[in-house]
Every structure is written in C-alpha cells, then in structure tokens.
C-alpha positions, -999 to 999 in steps of 0.1 A, spaced: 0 0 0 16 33 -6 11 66 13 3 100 9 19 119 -17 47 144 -2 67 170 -20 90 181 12 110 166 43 86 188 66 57 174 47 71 137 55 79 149 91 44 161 99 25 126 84 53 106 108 41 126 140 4 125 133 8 87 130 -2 89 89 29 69 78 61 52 86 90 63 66 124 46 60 151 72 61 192 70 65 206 74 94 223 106 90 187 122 87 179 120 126 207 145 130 194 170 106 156 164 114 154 157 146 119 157 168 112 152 195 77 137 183 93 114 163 110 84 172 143 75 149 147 35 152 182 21 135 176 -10 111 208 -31 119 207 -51 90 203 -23 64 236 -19 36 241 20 37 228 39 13 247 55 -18 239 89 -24 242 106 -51 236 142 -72 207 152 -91 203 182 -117 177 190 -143 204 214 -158 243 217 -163 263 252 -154 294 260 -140 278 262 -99 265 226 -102 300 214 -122 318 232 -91 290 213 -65 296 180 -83 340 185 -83 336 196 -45 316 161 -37 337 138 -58 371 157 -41 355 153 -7 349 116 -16 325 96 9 320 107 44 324 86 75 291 72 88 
C-alpha cells in the first residue's frame, strides 16, 4: 500500500508525527531532522545507502557542486 503523496522533508515529518505513515530514512537524517515527536529507530541489517547528485540542468555552480563532492569523496558514517 503506498502513502500520501509528499513533496518536502517537513511534509514527511508532519504525516510521521500524526501517525499517517512510517517512513524509512538514512541514518544521517535524525541529526538533521530531529523531533522530539518522532522516534528514529536504527535498522541493523540495512547496507548503507549511496547517495548521489541530481540536476535538471548543467552550469558552472553545479559542475563546481559535483568536483567539490567527488574531491570530498564519501564521508564517515
């Protein structure tokens, strides 16, 4: 069965701490999002996730965006 349609992390947020949904999310986003009406429960047995960037248009900001992430190469979890 799938959810509600959501366009924004706030969006998401709000459904969670109504009780609307359950949402799988990494890990990393408890530190940015975190509420205290909603509980953040680690799946041990989860690979990470790979991120990756996504742009509808070329130009030099998101060439010097995309150099900055590949020189910073992946982060520590």
């Amino acid at each position: 069965m799938r959810g509600p349609l959501v366009t924004h992390m706030e969006e998401l947020l709000s459904l969670v701490s109504f009780g609307e949904v359950v949402n799988a999310l990494p890990a990393h986003s408890a530190r940015y999002w975190n509420r205290p009406d909603i509980a953040w429960l680690p799946f041990a047995d989860f690979e990470p996730l790979a991120h990756g960037l996504v742009w509808r248009a070329e130009n030099a900001a998101i060439r010097a965006l995309a150099q900055t992430v590949r020189d910073l190469g992946p982060l520590p979890l």
